[in-house]
VEXLUM-716641 format. One record per residue (C-alpha): residue number from 1; residue in one letter; y negated, z, x negated. Coordinates in steps of 0.05 Angstrom, whole numbers. Layout:
BEGIN
PT  resi  resn   north      up    east
PT   NUM     a       Y       Z       X
...
END
This chain:
BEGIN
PT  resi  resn   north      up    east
PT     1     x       0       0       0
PT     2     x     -68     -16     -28
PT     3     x    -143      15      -6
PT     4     x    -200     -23     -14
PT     5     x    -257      24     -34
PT     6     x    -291      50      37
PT     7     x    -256      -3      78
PT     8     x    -252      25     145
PT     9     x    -189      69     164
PT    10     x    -172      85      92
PT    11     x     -98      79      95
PT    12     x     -75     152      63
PT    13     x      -8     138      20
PT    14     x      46     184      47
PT    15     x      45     246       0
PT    16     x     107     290      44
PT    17     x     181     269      19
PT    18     x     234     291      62
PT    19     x     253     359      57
PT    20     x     308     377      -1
PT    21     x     300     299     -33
PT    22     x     311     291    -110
PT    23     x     258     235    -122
PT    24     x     287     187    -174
PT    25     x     223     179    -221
PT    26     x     221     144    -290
PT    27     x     160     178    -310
PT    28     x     169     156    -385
PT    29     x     133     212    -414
PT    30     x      72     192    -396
PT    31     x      43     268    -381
PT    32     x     -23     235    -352
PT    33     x      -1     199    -299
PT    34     x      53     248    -273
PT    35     x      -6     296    -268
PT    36     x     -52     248    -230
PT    37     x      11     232    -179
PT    38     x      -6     284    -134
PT    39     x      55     275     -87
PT    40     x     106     291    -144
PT    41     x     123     356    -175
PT    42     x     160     357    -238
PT    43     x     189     399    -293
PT    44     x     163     388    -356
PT    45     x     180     428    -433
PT    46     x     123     479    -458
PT    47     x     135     450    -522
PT    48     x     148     387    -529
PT    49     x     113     373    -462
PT    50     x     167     327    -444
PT    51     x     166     302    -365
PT    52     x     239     326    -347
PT    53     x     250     318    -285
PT    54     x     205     304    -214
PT    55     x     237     358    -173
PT    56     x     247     432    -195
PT    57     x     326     437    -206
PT    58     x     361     501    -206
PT    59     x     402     482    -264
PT    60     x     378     439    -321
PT    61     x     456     401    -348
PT    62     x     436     386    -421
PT    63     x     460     390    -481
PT    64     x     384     406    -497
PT    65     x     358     440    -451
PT    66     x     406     496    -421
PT    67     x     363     544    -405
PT    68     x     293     541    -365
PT    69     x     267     584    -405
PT    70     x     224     533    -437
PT    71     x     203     492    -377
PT    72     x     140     497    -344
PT    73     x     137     467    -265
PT    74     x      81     426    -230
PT    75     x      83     434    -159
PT    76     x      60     372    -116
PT    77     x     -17     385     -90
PT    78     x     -27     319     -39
PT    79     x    -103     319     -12
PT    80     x     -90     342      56
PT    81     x     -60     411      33
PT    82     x    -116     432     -11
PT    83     x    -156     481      30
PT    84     x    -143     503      98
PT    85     x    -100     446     138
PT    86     x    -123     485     200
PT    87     x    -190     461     194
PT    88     x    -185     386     187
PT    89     x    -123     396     244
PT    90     x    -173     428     289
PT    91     x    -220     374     280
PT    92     x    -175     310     271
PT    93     x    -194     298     203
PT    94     x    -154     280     136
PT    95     x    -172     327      87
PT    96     x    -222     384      78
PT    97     x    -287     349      54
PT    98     x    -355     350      93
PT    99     x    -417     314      85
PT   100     x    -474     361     110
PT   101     x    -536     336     142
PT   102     x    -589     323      95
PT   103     x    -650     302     133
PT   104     x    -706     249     161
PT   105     x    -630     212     168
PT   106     x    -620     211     101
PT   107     x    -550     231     128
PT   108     x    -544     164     156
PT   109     x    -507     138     222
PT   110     x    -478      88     168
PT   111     x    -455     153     124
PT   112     x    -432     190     179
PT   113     x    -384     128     214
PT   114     x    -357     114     138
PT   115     x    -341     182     135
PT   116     x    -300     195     207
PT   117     x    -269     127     193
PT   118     x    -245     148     139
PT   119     x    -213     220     161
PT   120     x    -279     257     133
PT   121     x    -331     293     169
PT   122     x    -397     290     163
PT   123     x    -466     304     201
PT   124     x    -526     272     218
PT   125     x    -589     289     187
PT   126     x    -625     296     246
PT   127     x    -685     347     219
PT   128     x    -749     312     212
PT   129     x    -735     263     266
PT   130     x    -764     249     330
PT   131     x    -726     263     389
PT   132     x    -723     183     409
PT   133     x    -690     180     339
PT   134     x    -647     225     343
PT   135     x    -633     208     418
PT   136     x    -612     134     389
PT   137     x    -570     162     333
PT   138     x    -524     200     381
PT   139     x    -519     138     436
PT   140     x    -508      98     368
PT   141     x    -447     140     342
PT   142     x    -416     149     405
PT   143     x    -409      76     413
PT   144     x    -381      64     335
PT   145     x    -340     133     332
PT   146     x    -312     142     420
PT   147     x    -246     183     382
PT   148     x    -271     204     312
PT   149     x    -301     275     300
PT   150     x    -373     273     271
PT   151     x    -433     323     288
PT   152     x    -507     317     283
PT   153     x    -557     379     248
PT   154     x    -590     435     287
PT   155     x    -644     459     246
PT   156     x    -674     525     258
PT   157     x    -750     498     272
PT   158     x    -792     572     278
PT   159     x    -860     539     279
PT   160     x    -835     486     336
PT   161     x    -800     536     379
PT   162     x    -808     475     437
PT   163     x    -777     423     397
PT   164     x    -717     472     380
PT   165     x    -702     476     451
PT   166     x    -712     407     474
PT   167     x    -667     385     414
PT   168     x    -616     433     447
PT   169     x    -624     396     512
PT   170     x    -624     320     483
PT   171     x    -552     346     448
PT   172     x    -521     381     516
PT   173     x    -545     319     559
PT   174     x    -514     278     509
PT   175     x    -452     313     506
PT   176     x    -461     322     429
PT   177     x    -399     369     411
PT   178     x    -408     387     348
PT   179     x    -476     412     308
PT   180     x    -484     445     232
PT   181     x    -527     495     251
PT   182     x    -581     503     180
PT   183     x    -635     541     162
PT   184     x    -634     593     208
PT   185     x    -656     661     188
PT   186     x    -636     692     258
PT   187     x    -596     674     324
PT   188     x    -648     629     376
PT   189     x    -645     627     451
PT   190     x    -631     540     440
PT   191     x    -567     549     386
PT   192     x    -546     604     434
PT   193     x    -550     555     501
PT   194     x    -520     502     462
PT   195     x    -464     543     444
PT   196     x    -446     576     510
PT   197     x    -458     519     552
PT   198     x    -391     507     584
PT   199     x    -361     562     565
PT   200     x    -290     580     603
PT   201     x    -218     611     615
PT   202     x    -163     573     620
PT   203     x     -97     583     659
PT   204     x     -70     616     594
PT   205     x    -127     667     593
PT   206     x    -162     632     530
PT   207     x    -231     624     523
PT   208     x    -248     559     507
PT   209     x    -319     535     483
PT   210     x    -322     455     488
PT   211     x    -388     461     439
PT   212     x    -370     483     365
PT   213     x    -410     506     311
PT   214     x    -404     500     243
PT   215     x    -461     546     217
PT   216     x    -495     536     141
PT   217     x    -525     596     114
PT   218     x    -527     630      57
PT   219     x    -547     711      69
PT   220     x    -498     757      93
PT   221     x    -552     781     149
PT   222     x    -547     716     164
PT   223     x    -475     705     172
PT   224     x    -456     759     208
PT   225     x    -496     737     262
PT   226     x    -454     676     262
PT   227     x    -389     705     255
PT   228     x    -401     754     317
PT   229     x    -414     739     384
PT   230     x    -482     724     415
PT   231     x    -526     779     424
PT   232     x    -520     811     486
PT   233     x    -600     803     489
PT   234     x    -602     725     494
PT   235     x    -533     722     537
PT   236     x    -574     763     590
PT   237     x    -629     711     583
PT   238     x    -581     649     595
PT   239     x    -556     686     657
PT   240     x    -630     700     685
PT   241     x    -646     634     678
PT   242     x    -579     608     716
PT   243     x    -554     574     647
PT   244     x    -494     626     656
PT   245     x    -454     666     701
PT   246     x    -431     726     693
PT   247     x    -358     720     684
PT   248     x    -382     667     623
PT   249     x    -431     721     607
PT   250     x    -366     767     596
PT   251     x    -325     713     559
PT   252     x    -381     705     517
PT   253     x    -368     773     487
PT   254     x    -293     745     463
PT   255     x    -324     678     412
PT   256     x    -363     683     351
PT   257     x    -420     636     346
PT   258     x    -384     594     299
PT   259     x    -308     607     284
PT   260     x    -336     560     220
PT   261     x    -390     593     156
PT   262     x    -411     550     106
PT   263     x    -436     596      40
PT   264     x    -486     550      15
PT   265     x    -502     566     -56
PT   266     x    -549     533     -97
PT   267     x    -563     472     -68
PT   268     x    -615     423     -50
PT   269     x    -662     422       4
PT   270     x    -668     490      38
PT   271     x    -630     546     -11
PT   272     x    -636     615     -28
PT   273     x    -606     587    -101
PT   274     x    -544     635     -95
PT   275     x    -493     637    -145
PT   276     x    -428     609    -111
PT   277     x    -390     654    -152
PT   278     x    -426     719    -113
PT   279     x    -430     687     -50
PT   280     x    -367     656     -22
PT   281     x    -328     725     -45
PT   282     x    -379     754       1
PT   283     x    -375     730      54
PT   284     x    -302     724      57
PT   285     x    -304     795      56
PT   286     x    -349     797     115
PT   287     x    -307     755     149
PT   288     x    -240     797     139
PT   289     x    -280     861     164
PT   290     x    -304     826     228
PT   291     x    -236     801     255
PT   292     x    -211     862     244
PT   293     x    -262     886     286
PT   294     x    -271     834     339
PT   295     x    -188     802     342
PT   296     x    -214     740     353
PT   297     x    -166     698     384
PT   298     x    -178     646     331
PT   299     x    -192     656     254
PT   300     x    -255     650     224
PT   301     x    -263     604     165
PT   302     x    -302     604     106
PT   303     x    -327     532      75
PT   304     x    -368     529       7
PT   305     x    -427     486      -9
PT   306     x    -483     485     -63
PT   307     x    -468     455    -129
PT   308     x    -412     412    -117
PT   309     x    -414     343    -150
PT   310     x    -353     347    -195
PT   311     x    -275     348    -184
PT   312     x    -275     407    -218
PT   313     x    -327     443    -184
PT   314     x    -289     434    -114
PT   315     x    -227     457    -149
PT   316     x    -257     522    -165
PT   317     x    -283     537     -93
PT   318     x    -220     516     -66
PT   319     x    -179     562    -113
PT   320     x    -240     617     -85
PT   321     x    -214     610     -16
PT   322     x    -252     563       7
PT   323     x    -228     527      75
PT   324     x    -267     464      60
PT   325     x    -331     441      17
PT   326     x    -395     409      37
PT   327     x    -427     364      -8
PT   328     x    -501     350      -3
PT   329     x    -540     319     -60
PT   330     x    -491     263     -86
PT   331     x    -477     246     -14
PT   332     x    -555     219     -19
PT   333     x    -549     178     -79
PT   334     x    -499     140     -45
PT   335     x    -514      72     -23
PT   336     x    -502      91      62
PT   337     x    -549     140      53
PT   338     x    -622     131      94
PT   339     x    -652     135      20
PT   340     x    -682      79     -10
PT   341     x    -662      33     -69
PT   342     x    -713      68    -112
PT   343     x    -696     134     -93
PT   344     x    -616     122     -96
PT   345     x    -636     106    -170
PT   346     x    -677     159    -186
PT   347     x    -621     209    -173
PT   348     x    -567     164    -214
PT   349     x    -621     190    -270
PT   350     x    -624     271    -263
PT   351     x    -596     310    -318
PT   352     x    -572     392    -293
PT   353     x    -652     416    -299
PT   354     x    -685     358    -268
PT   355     x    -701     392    -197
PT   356     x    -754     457    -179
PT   357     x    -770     483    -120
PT   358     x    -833     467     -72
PT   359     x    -863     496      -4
PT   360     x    -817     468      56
PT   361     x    -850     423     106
PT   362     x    -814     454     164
PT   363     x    -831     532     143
PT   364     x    -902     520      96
PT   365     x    -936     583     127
PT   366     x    -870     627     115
PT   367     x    -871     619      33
PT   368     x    -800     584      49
PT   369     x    -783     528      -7
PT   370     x    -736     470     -11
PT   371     x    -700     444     -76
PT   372     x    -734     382    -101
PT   373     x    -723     327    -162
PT   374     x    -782     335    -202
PT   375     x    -756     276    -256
PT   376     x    -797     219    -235
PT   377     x    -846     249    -188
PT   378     x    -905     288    -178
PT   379     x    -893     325    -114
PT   380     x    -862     382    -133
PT   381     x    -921     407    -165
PT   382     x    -967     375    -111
PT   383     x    -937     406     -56
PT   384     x    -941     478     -95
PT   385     x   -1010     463    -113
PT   386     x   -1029     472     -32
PT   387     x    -988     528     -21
PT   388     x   -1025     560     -72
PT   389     x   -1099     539     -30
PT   390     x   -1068     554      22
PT   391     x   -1063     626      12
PT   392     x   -1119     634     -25
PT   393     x   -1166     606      15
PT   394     x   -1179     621     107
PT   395     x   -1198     551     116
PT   396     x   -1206     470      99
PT   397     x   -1277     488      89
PT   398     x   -1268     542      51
PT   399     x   -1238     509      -7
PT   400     x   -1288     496     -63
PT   401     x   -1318     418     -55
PT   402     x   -1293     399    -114
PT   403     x   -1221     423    -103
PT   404     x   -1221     378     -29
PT   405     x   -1247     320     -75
PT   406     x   -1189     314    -110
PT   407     x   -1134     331     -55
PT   408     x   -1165     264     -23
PT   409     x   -1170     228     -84
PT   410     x   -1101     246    -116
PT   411     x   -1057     280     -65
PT   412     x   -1071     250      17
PT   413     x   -1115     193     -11
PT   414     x   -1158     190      47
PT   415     x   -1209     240      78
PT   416     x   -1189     312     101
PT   417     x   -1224     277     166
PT   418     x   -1162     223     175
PT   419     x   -1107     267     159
PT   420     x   -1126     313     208
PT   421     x   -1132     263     262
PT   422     x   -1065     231     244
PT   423     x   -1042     297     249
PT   424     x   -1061     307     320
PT   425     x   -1033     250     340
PT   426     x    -962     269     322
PT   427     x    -970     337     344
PT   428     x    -995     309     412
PT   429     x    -925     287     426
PT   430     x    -890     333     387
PT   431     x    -902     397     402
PT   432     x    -974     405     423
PT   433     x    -989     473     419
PT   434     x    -987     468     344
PT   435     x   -1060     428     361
PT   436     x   -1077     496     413
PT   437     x   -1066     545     360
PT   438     x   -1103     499     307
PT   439     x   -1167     504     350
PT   440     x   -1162     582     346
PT   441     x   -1144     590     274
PT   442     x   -1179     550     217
PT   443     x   -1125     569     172
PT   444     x   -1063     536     214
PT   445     x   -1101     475     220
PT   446     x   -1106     479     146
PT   447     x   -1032     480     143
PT   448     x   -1019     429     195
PT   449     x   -1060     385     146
PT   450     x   -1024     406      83
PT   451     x    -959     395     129
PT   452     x    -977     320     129
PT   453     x    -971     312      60
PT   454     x    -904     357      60
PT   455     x    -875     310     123
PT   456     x    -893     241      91
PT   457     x    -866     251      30
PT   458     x    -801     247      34
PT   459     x    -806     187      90
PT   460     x    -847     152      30
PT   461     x    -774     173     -14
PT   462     x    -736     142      48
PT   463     x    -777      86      57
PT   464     x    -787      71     -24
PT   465     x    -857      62     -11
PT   466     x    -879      33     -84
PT   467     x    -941      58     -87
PT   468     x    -921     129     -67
PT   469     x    -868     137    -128
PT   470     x    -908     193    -153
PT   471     x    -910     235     -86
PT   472     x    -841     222     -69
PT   473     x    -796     287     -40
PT   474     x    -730     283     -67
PT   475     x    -687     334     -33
PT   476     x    -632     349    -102
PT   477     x    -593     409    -131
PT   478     x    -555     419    -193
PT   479     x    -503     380    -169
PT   480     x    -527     315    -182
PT   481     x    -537     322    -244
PT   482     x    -466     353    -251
PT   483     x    -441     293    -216
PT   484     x    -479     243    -262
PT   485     x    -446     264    -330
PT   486     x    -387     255    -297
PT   487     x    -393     192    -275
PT   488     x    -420     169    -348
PT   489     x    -378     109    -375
PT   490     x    -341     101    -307
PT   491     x    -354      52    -248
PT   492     x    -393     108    -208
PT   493     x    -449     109    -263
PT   494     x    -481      52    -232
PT   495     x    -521      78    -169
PT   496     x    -492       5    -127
PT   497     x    -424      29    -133
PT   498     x    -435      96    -113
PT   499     x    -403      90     -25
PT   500     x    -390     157       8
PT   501     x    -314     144      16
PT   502     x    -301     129     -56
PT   503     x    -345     191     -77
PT   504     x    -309     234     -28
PT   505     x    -243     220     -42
PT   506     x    -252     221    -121
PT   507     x    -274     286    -121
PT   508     x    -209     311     -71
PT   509     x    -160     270    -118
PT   510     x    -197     296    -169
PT   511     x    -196     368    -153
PT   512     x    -114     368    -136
PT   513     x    -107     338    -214
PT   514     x    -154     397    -239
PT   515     x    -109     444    -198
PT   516     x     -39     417    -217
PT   517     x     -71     426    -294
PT   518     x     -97     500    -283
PT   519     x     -21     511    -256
PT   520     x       9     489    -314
PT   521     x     -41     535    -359
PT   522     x     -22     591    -322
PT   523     x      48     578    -340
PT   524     x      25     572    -422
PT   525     x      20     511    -424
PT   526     x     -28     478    -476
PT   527     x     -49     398    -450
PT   528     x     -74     348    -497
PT   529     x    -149     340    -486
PT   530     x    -146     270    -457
PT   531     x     -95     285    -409
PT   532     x    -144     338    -380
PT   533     x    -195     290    -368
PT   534     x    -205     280    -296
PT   535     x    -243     207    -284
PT   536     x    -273     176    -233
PT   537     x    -223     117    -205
PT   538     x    -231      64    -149
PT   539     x    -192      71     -97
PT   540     x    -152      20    -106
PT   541     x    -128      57    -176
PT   542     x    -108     118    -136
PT   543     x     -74      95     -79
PT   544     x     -27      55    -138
PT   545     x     -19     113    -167
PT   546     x       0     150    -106
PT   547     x      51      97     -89
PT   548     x      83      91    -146
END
């Protein structure tokens, strides 16, 4: 069987032999490849490191070897077994790998249909957008994906309180059944509607929630929200308002929010730059001390993201625990991404230090930041620059003449004047009170207008607006550079070959080779250094290998 890179309906080679079969497998010696064929076990010799057989025999007849005290065994790691199988069961995926939302639809529809066509999952970056865009995104997807799993971002909006809620409507009207839920810092009346909506019993006495959560966060606060059930305060809310009754009002009491917790690490975008090793042992704990609590009737699961761009790097979180990974930053360098060409390359450039943080557009009055690429732009330290003027100073007119002279010449270039009045016009459909409050308070108008500079940055990134280069918002953690050294001197090095699919999968082969080879150390043996390279293949190169 052969796999054309990102074709659609990657056919996965069959990695289960029947129970109790003795595979018949001339593996030559080669200790490489019978490492990188994921579906095989073998037996190999500490020593000599000798491929002896590929099944573990309870007897080794030699003249040689007549003992196994010497052997060493690899046990087969296929794709779909590395992390939790209930999870990509549950969700009628192939393996344990997510794409999260990155936003403005930089998480494309394109991105997102590779992905479920391919037995992934991934979300749409619907942050950022308008509600007619994301309203077309969702009537788009449902007519490309009617049977594949795919969800769409719910993005905790604090200043747009209105457009949180009418974002939970569009998705409920829509029949959207699945949502990441990001950058929430506490539980929202919208999340919890969207959750409970339809909530019921069945004939077997389980609850049964048709809309499912998988929740992003990285603060234990945070999470534990998540893992528990809505608050009783918000529940009573939904029931006053006729959204629920009161029996679903009791079997709300029996779900968590999300039976699914990211731990998002250091990543890009919106991060609190935790160390992965801290966090996902963390919250797993959390997690153990809440079902013992609540006896859910279902498990919760813990996924990882934040710094994943490596085979190796997904290994590790998957030998942490993790249920799945979610990959953000490489996912936008890929080529059916919503970033432009320019952008795409930009990021096939960044070395491990090439990002810093800057003020978010979403949460600019809150001091909350977002991890940018500063290699090849300016806005990093642009968008800082405001959010120092804006705290130092009550007003646009406050701020010294010749300080506003150069924000128009350098930063918005136009007046203070035409920024503002572009910003009321997308505020008038937006979310208009923004423009209410403004007229009260000198100082939010101020940060509406710094906002605009915040917003349009990263459309100018999306767009690859040439004359913007400088100003462009790059949304890119540590992982991309990770991901770039390891594609050096491979295919994936140049940013056209980089598809979802093929990234994806690589770093899930990937990961089962870096596994089989940390088995093997753990059993004293010593590999070659070449054979514990792990590189980047097409797919056409693994699914051979898997077949052979």
């Amino acid at each position: 069987m052969r796999m054309k890179p990102d074709a659609k309906d990657v056919a996965y080679p069959s990695t289960m032999d029947s129970p109790g079969t003795i595979i018949a497998m001339p593996l030559n010696g080669d200790l490489e490849l019978a490492l990188h064929q994921l579906h095989r076990p073998f037996v190999m010799d500490r020593q000599t490191q000798a491929i002896i057989s590929s099944s573990f025999p309870t007897t080794i007849n030699s003249g040689v070897y007549e003992t196994t005290s010497s052997l060493a065994f690899c046990p087969a790691c296929p794709i779909e077994q590395i992390g939790d199988i209930t999870f990509w069961r549950d969700y009628g995926l192939k393996v344990n790998y997510v794409a999260g939302a990155m936003a403005n639809g930089i998480a494309s529809v394109e991105l997102v249909t590779s992905m479920a066509q391919n037995g992934m999952l991934a979300f749409f970056g619907s942050a950022g957008l308008t509600l007619e865009q994301v309203a077309k995104a969702v009537d788009q997807l449902k007519a490309q994906l009617p049977t594949q799993t795919y969800g769409l971002n719910f993005i905790h909006s604090p200043n747009e309180p209105l457009f949180e809620s009418k974002l939970a409507d569009l998705y409920l009207q829509r029949q959207v059944r699945l949502v990441e839920a990001s950058a929430f810092m506490d539980l929202t009346l919208p999340i919890v509607r969207y959750r409970l909506h339809g909530i019921r019993q069945n004939t077997h006495g389980e609850i049964q929630t048709p809309n499912r959560v998988i929740a992003k966060v990285s603060r234990v606060e945070v999470a534990r929200k998540f893992m528990s059930p809505a608050p009783e305060g918000l529940v009573r809310q939904l029931v006053q308002t006729g959204d629920l009754t009161e029996e679903q009002a009791q079997w709300a009491k029996l779900v968590p929010m999300a039976q699914d917790i990211t731990a998002e690490a250091d990543s890009a975008g919106h991060t609190d730059n935790r160390p992965a090793v801290a966090l996902l042992p963390t919250f797993m704990s959390l997690r153990d001390r809440i079902e013992t609590e609540m006896n859910y009737q279902l498990p919760l699961r813990i996924g990882a993201a934040g710094g994943i761009g490596t085979p190796t790097a997904a290994a590790a979180f998957f030998a942490m625990g993790a249920a799945y990974v979610v990959t953000g930053s490489i996912n936008q360098a890929c080529i059916e991404s919503g970033s432009s060409v320019m952008t795409r390359q930009l990021l096939s450039q960044a070395e491990q230090a090439d990002c810093m943080m800057a003020p978010a557009a979403d949460m600019f009055e809150m001091g909350v930041k977002v991890q940018v690429l500063k290699r090849g732009t300016l806005f990093p330290m642009r968008a800082n620059k405001l959010y120092e003027l804006y705290r130092q100073y009550d007003s646009l007119e406050s701020i010294p003449a010749s300080e506003r002279q150069q924000l128009e010449k350098a930063v918005f270039r136009c007046s203070l004047a035409e920024v503002w009045q572009q910003t009321q016009r997308f505020f008038l459909e937006r979310d208009p009170a923004q423009l209410d409050k403004a007229q009260r308070d000198p100082k939010h108008r101020m940060a509406l207008v710094f906002r605009w500079y915040l917003g349009l940055s990263s459309h100018w990134a999306n767009s690859g607006q040439p004359d913007r280069q400088m100003d462009y918002q790059i949304w890119s953690g540590p992982a991309m550079g990770a991901f770039n050294e390891w594609a050096k001197g491979s295919f994936l090095e140049r940013p056209e070959n980089r598809r979802i699919v093929t990234v994806g999968l690589n770093i899930m082969y990937g990961a089962g080779v870096a596994m089989r080879i940390a088995f093997l150390r753990q059993q004293g043996v010593s590999l070659p250094r070449g054979v514990q390279r792990i590189r980047p293949r097409p797919l056409d190169e693994w699914a051979a290998l898997l077949n052979q």
